[in-house]
N, C-alpha and C positions, 0 to 999 in steps of 0.2 A: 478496265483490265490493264490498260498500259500503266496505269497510276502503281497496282499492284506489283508490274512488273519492275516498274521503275525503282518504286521504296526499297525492293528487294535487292537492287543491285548493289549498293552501302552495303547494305546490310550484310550479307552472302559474305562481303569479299572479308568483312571486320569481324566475322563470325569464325570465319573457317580459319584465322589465324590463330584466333583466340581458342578456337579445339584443339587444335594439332599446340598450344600452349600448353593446353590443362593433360595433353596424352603425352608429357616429356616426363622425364624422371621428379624434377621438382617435387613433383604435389605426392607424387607414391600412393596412386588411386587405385584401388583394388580390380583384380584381374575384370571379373564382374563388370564395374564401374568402366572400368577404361571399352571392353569388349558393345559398351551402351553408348557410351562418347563416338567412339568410332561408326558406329553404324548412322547413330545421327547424321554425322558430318559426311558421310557417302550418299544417305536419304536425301538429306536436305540438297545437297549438288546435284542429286539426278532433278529433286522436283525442281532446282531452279532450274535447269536447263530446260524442262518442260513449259514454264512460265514462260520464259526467251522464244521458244517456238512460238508459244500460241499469240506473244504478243507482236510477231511478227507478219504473223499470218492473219493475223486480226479476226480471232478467234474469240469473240464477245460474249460467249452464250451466257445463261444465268448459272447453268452448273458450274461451266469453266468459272465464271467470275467468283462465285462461293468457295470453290476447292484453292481459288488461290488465295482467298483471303482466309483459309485455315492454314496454307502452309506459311503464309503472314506470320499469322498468330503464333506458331507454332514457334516460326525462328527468335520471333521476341522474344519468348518466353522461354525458349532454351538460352539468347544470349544473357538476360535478365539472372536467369539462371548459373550462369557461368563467371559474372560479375561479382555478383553476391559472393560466391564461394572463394574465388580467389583474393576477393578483400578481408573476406573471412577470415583466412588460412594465412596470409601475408606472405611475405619472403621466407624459407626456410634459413635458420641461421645456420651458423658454420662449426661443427665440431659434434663429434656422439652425442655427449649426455644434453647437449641444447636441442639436436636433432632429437632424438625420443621424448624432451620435455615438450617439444614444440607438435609433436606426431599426436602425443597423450591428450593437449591443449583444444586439438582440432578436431579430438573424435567427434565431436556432435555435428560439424558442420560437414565430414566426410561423410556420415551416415544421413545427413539430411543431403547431399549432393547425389548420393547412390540413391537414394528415393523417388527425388524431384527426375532423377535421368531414366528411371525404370519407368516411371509413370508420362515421362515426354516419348520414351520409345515405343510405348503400346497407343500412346495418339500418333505418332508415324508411321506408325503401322496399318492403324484405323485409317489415316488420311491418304494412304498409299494406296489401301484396297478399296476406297473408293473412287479411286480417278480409274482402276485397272475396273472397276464394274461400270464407270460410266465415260472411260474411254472410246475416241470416235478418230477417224481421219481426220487429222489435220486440213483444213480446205487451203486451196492454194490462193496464192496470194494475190490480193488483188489489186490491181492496176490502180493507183492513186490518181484522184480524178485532179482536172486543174483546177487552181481557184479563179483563173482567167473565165472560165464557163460560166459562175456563177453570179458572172458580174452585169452579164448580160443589158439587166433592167436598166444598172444605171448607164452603162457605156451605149447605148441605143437613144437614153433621152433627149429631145431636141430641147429640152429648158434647162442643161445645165447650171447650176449654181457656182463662179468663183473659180470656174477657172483659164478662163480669159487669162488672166495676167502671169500663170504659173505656163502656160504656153506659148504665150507670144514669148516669155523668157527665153523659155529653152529653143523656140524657132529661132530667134534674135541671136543666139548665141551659136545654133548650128551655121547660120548664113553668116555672120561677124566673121566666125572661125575662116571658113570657106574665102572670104573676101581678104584677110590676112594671110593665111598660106603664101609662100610664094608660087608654090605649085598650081593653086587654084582648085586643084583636083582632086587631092588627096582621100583615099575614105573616112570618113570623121564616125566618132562612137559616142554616144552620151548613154549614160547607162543612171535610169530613175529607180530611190533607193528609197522604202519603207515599210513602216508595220502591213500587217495582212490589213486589207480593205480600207485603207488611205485614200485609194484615189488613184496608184498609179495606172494601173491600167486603162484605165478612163483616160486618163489623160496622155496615152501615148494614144491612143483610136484619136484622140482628137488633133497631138502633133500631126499624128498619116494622114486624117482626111484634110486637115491644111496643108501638105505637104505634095499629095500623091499624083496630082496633074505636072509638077516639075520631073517626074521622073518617069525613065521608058518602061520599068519594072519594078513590081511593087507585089510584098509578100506582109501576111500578119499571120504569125504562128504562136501557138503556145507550148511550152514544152510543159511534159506532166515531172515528178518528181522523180519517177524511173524511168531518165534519159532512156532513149535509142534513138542515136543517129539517124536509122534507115530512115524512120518512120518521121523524120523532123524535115530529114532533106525532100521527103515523097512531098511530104506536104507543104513547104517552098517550089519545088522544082512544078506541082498541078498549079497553082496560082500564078505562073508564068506560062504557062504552055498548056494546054489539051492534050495528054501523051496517055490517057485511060490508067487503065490499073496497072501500076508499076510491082505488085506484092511479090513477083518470079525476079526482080530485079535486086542486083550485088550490088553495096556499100558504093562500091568503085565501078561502077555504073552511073550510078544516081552523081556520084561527085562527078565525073566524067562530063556528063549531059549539065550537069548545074553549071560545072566552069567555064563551059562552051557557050552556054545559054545568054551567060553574062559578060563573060571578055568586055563585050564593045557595049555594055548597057550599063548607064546612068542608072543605078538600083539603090529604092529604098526599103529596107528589111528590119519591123519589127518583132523581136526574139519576147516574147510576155513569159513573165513568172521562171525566169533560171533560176536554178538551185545550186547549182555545181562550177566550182572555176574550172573544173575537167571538162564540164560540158562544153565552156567557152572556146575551151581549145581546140578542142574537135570542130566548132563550127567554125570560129575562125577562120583555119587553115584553110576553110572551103572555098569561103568566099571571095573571088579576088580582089587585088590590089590595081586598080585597070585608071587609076587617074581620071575620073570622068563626075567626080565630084561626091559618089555616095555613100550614102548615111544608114548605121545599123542604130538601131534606138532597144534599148534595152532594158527588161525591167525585172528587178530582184529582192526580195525581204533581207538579202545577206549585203553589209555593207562590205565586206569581205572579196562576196563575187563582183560587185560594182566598180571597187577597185581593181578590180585585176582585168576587166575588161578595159578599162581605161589608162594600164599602166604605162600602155606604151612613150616612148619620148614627144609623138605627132601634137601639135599644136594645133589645138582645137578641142580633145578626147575630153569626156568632163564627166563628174559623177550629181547629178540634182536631187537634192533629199526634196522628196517629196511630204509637204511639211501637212498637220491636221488643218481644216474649216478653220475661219478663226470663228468668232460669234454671231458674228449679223450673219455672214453665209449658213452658217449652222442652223439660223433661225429660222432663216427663209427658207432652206430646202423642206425644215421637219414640220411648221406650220403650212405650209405652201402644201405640203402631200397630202396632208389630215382635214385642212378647212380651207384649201384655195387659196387662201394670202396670209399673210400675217394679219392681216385688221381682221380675219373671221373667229379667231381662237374667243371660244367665250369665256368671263372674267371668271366662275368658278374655276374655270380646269387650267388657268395662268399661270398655278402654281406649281404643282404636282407635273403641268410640261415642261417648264421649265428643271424641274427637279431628274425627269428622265431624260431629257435632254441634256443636262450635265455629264450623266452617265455615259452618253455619247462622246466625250470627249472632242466632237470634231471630225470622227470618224467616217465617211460618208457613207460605208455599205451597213455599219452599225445604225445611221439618222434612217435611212432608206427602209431597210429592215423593218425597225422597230416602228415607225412611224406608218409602216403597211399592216401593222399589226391593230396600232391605237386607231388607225382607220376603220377599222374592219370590228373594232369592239362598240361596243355602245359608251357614248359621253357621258360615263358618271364618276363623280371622283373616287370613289370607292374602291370600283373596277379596276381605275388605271393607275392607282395608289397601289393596288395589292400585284399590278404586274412588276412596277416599281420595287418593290420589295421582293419580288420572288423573280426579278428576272434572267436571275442562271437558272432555276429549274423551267424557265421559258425558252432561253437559248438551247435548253438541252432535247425538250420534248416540242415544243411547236411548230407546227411545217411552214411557219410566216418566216421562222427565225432561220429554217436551216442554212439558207447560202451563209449567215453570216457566221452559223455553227462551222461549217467546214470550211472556212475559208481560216477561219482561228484555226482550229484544230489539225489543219495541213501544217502551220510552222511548227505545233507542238509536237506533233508527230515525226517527223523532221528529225527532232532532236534527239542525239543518241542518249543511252537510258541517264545516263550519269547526270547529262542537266535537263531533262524531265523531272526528277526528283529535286533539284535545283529552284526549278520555277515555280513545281508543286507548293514547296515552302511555305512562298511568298504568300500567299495567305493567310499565315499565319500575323502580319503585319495588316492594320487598317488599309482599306482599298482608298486609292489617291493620294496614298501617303509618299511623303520622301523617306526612301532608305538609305540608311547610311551604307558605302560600302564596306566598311570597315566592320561594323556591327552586321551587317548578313553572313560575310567571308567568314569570318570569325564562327559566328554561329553553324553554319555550314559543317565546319573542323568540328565541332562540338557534336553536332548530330550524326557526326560520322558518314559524308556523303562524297567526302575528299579523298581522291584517291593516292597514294603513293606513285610519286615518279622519280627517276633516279635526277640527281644532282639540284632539287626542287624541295624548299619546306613546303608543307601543306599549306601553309597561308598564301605559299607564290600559286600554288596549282588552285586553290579557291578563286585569288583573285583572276587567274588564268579562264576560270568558269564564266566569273563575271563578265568580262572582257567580250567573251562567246554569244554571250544573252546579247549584250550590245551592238555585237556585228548582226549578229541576226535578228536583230528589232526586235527579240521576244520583251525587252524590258527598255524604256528611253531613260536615255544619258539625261542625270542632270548634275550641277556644278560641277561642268569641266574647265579645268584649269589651262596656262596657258600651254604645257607641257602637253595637252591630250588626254590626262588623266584622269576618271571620271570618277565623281568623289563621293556620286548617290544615283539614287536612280529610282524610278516608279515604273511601274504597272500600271499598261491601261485597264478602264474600268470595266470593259466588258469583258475583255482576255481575266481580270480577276474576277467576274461571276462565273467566268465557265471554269476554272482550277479551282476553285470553292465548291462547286457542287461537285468534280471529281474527287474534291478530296474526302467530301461528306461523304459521299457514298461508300467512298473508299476504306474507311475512317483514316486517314493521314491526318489533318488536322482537326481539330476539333474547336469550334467555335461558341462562346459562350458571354450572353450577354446583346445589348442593341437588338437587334431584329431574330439574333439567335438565340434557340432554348439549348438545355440539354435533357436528353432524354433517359428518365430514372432505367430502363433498359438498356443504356448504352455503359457498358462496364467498363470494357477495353479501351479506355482514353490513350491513348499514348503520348499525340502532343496537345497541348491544350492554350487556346489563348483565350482571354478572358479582357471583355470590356465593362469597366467600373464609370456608369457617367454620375451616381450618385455614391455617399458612403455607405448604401444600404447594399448596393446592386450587387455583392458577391455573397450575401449569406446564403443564396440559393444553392450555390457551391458548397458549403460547408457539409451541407445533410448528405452530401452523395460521398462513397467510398469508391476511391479512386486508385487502389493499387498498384496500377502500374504506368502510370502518366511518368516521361522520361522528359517532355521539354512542358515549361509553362513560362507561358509568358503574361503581362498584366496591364494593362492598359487603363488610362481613367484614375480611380480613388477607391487608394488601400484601407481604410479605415473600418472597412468591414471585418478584415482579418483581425485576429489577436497575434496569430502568428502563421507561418510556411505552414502549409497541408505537410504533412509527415510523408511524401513522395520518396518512397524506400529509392527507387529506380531511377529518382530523374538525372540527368547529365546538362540540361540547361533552364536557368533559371535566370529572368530578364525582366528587372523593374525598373526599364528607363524611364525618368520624366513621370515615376508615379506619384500621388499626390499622398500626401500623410504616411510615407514611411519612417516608425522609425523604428529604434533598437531592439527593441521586445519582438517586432518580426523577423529577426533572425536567431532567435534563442534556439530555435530547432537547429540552426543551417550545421550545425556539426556532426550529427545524421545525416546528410547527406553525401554518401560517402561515393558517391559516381559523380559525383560533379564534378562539369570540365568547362562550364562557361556561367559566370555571376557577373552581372552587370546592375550594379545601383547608381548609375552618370544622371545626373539632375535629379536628387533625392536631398531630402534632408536629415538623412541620417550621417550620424556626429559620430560614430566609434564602430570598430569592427570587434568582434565578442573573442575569445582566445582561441575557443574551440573551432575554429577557421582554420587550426594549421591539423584537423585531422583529412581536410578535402586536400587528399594524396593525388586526384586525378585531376586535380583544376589547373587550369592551361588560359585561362582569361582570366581578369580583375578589373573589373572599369567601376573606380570612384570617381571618374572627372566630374567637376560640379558637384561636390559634396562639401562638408561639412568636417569631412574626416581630416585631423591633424595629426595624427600618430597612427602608425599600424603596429597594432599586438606584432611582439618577438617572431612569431609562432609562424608567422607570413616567412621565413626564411625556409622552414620545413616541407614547402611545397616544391618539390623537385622537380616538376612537369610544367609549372608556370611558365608559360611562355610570353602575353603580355600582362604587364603589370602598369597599369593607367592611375595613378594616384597623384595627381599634379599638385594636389594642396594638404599633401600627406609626406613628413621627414622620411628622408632616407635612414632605412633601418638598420642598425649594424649586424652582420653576418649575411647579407644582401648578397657574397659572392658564392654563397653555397648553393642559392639557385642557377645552376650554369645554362639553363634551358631557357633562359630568358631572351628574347629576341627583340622585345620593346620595354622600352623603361622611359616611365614622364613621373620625375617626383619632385621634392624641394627640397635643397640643406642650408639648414639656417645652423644648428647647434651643434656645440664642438662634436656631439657624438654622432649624426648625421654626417658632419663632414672628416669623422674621422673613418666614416664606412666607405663613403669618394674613393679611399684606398685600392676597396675591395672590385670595383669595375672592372680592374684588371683581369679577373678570374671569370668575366660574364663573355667568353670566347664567342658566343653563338648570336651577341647585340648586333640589331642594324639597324635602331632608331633609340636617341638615347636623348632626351629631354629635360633638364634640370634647371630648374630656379635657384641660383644660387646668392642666399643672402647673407649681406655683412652684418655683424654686429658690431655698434662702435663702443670700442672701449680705450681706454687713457693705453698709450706708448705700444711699443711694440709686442702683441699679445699675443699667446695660445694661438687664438684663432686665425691671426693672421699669419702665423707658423703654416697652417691649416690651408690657405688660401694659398699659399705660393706653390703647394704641390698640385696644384689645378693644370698648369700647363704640360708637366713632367707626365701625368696619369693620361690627358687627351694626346701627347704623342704617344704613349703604351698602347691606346686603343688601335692605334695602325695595323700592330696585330691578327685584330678582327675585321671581320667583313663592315666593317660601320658604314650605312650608308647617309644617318641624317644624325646630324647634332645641333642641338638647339640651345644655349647656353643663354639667362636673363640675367646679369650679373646686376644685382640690386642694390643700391647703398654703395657703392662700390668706388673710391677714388680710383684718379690714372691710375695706382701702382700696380695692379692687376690686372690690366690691359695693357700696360709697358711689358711685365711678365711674360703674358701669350704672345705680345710682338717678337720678344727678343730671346725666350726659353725655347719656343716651341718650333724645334728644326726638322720633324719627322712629323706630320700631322697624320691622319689615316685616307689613305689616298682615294679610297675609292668613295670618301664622301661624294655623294648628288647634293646633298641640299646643308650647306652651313647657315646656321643663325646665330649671330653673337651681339648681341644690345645691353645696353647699361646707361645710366645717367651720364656717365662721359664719354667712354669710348678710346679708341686707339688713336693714337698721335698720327698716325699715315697708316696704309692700308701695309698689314703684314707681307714682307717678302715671299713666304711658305704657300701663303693661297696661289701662287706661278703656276704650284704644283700639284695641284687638284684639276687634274686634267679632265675630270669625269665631271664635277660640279658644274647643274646646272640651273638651282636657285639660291644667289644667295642675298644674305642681308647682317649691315654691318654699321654700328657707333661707330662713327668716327670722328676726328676734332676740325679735320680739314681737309681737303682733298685738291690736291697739285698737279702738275701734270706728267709725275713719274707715278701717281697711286693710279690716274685711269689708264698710263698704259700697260701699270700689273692686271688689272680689270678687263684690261681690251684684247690682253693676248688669250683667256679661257676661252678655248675651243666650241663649250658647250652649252656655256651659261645662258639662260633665256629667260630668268626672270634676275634684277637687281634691286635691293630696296638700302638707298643711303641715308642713313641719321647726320645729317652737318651739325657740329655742335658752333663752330668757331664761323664769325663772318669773313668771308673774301676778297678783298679791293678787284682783284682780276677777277672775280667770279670762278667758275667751272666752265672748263674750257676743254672739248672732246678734237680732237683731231685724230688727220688716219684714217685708215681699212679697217680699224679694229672692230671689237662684237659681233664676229660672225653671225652668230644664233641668237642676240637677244632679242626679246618680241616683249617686254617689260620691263619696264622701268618707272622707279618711284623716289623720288627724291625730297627732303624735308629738311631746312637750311631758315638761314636767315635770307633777307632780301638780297639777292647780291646776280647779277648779269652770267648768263644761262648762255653757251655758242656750243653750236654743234659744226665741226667742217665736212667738207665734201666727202661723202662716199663713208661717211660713219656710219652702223647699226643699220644695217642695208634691210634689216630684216624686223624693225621695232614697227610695234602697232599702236600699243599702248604707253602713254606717259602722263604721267602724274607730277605736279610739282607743289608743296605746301612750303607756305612761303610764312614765315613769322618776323612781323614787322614792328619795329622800334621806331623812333621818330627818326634817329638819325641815318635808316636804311629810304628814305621815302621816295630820294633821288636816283636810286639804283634798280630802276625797274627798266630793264632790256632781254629781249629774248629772241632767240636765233636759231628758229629752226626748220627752216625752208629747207634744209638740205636730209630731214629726215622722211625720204620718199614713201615708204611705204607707211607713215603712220595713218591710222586709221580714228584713233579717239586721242585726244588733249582733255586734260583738265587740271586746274590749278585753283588753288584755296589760300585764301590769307588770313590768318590769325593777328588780329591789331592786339599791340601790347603798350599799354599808357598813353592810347595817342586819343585824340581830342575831335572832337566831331568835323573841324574843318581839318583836321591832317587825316583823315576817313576820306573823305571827299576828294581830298588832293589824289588819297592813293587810287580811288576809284579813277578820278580822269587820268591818270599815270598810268593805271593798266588799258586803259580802251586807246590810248594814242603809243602804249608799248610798241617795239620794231618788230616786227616778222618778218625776218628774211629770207 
């Protein structure tokens, strides 16, 4: 039900603009027609406000679930409907006799729009008078249970597995704190932070009962999802005291007695399963501050509320991610529960345990779970192969599975509608896979699940979404950079069996291929992913008529296809990383006249077909990793585009007519690619702009290098714009082009974060202008030598945290850092000849990581010194040397030179 209700929320909000569009004067739709538009669009908002009820109230029935999945259908197929038409009918031009040519032009598609609406209104009508014949009271709503309850089995066992060391941690680090304080006393917070059924709650029962003989008063409570105070402090204040039923008892009673209770008591208080940083506040406030040593231990899914329990300035306060099993523990819990140790698993069923044991990811209420399940079944591989494969519709329906059912299903629920349909998604991607975050966001925008907020493109508020999934552990962070910023991410794999058979049921996604059929009665495809492990595995697809699939994605090997399915409707279309695409499979794509997301990135397709400039609504283009050298003229016609991904593809001329572009990654090698360079200036909306820019060498002073010198003149015009990242590869390229950007470029765009500028040579000293990038906080730079006026233009940026220097030129004095400077760097990468590295006191207070490549000539062999005791907080070193003409005993030399190097 909430799936339904969820899809609907996009849906609704991009619907009912696009009505109140087609009921303006523009289109001049007949009294009739419009009088049908309208009532739809008041239909369709009562029933969703109906949906919103029942999915609040956790209104599940099978009627309810059916009546929503026609009002589903229904909104589809009116907005399917409303697409169509207005791409039909296009812009009305300007002037009578074009206006009447243009009215005459459109009669078939007015007359097929006034049909399609007569015939959708008499289904809303049909679907209205049947919720009014099998409407019921709303049940009230009920009390959301905790997932603290359902943990019971494991938080009671005395044979825990593996977590000895994740507790002594956190004891070690509450008593460390305590014994640093100068106070001694102070109350200290540790707040433990992760996915549903990890383990924390286990492991704060286990911090308490190692903890609870040091203290006069000791409480474990859980809160459910719909805080109330009273009822949190009742049940702290009876685990202190015998005081009966408190239920006639006021707020400010209960706080009253609690503060009094505790004044003069050494108190330890575990808060399990918070939801709310509101909630913390309110308890907070309660508990005093009495100097007497005590510790509130705290556990939350939201990284969000972890932090903000912990924000205070008090030294000690700390947030512990509580991390998955690794493997052996994993093993020993899941064969330990099934066959008493690990030596009794017998060798048929070694494999297929091991196989649902992956599944577990590490999980422990998921290993616990599932492992009381394969206990309880009979040992045949057959059996526990086919649980393997079906184990969302196991999590969903078998009472072995349910604690780990709602203990999932509490975060998801959780979530407001907007990223419910977010997560839902993600199904649509392989389970365990890494997602790009860039390729979800994006998609996300495409499928229309983004909402409008003032002063916010849609891609900040997508990525905004993302960000949310990660605070609240529905999805783990992976490649995060040093800046915090997460650059992919997965799905666990039991949270992705249970949103796969939501979505089935639901139809949201539609799965096809690997262990999934489709079924010749399932019509209504809408999004469709398809897995190819052979070039045969998609002919099965071809025989089914599929008209109204709006997202397809395609996984595996195309080769089965001749060409695109003819998807009147779809708006995303995703062949990343397929295998055997090539040109003949987009012969269609200029029929597809709703597209707003094409992705062919690791394809070998070699050219983009022309009829590409009739996709009016496409707002993504990812060629990276192609083949593709030239883009048809016709790519300037797309006025919606917003990123344009072609890194191995020229810059097109008339580029500046797409003003809606926001990302741009291409290359200008030819006079007429870099005579479009020009055009940048008209792309007001850029704030990521990527160019390989290569020379061509020809005899004297040429064309081209006419060409070249207006390079720095255009990147200060970009100042203009909001730019926040440029990336420049200057290829081929002598100084005079980097002397240029030094000494042209007096206005740069200020609000860059991230400059990248590399070349075979590079800049003679680091440009003056970078002083003035106050905001830049990666950057990376060629340059020929660096002195000790270039590190302290480098030393004074405020916010720079990652640095990567090309040295082209070797240094008798080496690189020499003095100063307070680098506030914020925590990276640094450096790539030179051999030459004596000093860091002085109190520099990069804040660096973790350093890297240093060292390119050695014979005559650098004696120059190996290094200096860097005084960088406190690093954390990783590492350095590489690249021998260049040197001789197996000057190897050797270098080798004992670095092991007897100075660290100081």
């Amino acid at each position: 039900m909430e799936v339904l209700a969820s899809a609907s929320e996009g849906l609704m909000g991009a619907l009912a603009e696009k009505l109140r569009s087609l009921l303006g004067s523009e289109y001049a739709l007949q009294a009739g027609v419009r009088d049908d538009i309208d009532f739809l669009q008041s239909e369709l908002q009562r029933m969703h406000a109906f949906l919103q009820d029942y999915e609040r109230c956790q209104a599940t029935t099978a009627v309810v679930k059916d009546w929503a999945r026609e009002v589903q259908e229904l909104a589809y197929d009116l907005e399917d409907a409303v697409d169509d038409f207005r791409h039909r009918v296009g812009p009305v031009p300007v002037g009578i006799p074009a206006k009447v040519l243009h009215f005459v032009s459109t009669l078939m598609a007015r007359r097929q729009i006034a049909e399609q609406a007569r015939s959708l209104r008499a289904r809303a009508l049909e679907v209205s008078e049947r919720h009014k014949r099998y409407e019921h009271d709303l049940p009230l709503p009920a009390d959301a249970p905790s997932s603290s309850t359902m943990y019971a089995e494991v938080t009671n066992q005395s044979n825990l597995v593996g977590i000895d060391g994740p507790r002594d941690e956190i004891i070690g680090k509450l008593m460390d704190a305590g014994r640093k304080d100068v106070s001694c006393g102070r109350r200290r917070v540790a707040a433990m932070v992760g996915f549903a059924g990890v383990g924390k709650t286990t492991l704060a029962m286990s911090v308490y009962r190692s903890l609870e003989g040091r203290f006069q008063c000791r409480a474990f409570v859980t809160v459910s999802r719909k805080f109330v105070i009273k009822r949190l402090l009742a049940d702290i204040l009876q685990q202190f005291i015998p005081i009966g039923s408190v239920e006639t008892w006021e707020v400010s009673q209960l706080v009253g007695k609690l503060r009094q209770s505790l004044q003069d008591k050494r108190y330890l208080i575990v808060i399990d399963d918070l939801w709310e940083t509101s909630a913390w506040r309110d308890i907070s406030c309660v508990l005093p501050e009495n100097n007497l040593g005590s510790i509130i231990l705290i556990t939350t899914r939201n990284e969000s509320v972890a932090d903000a329990c912990c924000s205070s300035c008090h030294l000690g306060d700390f947030v512990h991610k509580v991390a998955s099993m690794n493997d052996l523990d994993s093993k020993t819990l899941f064969l330990g529960r099934i066959f008493g140790s690990l030596d009794n698993c017998p060798h048929d069923l070694e494999e297929v345990s091991m196989k649902i044991l992956k599944k577990c990811a590490g999980l422990p209420l998921a290993i616990v779970c599932i492992s009381s399940l394969l206990a309880a079944t009979r040992p045949q591989v057959t059996k526990w192969e086919k649980i393997y494969n079906s184990l969302g519709s196991e999590i969903e329906s078998n009472d072995s599975l349910s604690r780990l059912k709602q203990a999932l299903q509490l975060g998801y629920e959780d979530l407001p509608q907007h990223l419910k349909v977010c997560v839902l998604y993600l199904c649509s991607f392989p389970g365990n896979c890494k997602i790009e975050r860039d390729r979800l966001t994006r998609r996300w925008v495409a499928e229309g699940f983004v909402a409008e907020k003032p002063r916010m493109s849609l891609q900040e508020v997508a990525e905004s979404y993302f960000s949310e999934l990660i605070e609240r552990t529905m999805i783990q962070a992976v490649d995060v950079d040093c800046f915090g910023e997460v650059h992919a991410c997965r799905i666990h794999d039991v949270m992705f069996e249970l949103i796969m058979m939501k979505s089935f049921e639901d139809n949201f996604v539609t799965l096809v291929g690997d262990r999934w059929g489709l079924s010749p009665q399932r019509r209504n495809v809408r999004r469709l992913s398809l897995y190819c492990r052979t070039a045969t595995d998609g002919l099965e697809l071809l025989s089914f008529d599929l008209p109204h699939v709006r997202s397809f994605t395609i996984y595996g090997d195309i080769r089965s296809f001749r060409y695109i399915p003819r998807y009147k409707f779809l708006r995303m279309l995703d062949f990343e990383c397929c295998e055997g695409v090539r040109s003949r499979h987009l012969n269609n794509i200029g029929n597809l006249l709703l597209l707003k997301y094409l992705s062919l990135k690791g394809t070998w397709i070699s050219e983009l077909p022309s009829q590409i400039g009739n996709l009016k609504c496409l707002e993504t283009l990812d060629l990276t990793q192609t083949n593709v050298r030239e883009l048809p003229k016709e790519i300037t016609q797309l006025q919606r585009l917003v990123h344009l991904l072609a890194g191995g593809a020229e810059l097109p001329g008339g580029i500046g007519n797409v003003m809606s572009l926001q990302t741009l990654c291409i290359r200008a090698a030819s006079k007429r690619s870099k005579e479009a360079v020009n055009e940048l200036l008209r792309l007001t909306n850029l704030r990521q702009l990527d160019i390989s820019y290569m020379h061509l060498k020809v005899k004297g002073r040429s064309q081209y290098e006419r060409l070249d010198a207006c390079l720095p003149l255009i990147i200060g015009k970009l100042g203009n714009c909001d730019l926040q990242s440029l990336n420049l590869n200057l290829l081929g390229y002598s100084m005079g082009l980097f002397l240029e950007l030094q000494l042209s470029l007096s206005a740069p765009p200020y609000t860059l974060k991230s400059l990248k500028i590399k070349g075979e040579h590079g800049f003679l000293r680091v440009p003056m202008w970078i002083s003035s990038l106050a905001q830049l906080n990666d950057l990376e730079l060629t340059i020929a030598a660096v002195g000790e006026r270039d590190t302290e233009i480098l030393a004074e940026l405020p916010r720079l945290i990652r640095l990567r220097l090309a040295l082209k030129e070797p240094s008798a004095q080496g690189i020499i850092i003095r100063g307070s400077g680098f506030p914020s760097l925590k990276e640094l990468y450096i790539n030179c000849r051999i030459m004596p590295v000093f860091f002085g006191q109190g520099v990069m207070p804040k660096l973790q990581k350093f890297e240093l490549q060292f390119l050695a000539y014979q005559e650098d062999l004696r120059s190996v010194l290094l200096s860097t005791g005084h960088l406190q907080s690093l954390k990783e070193f590492r350095f590489a040397v690249v021998c260049k003409g040197l001789s197996d005993p000057d190897i050797e030399f270098l080798k004992e030179a670095f092991k007897s190097a100075v660290f100081i």
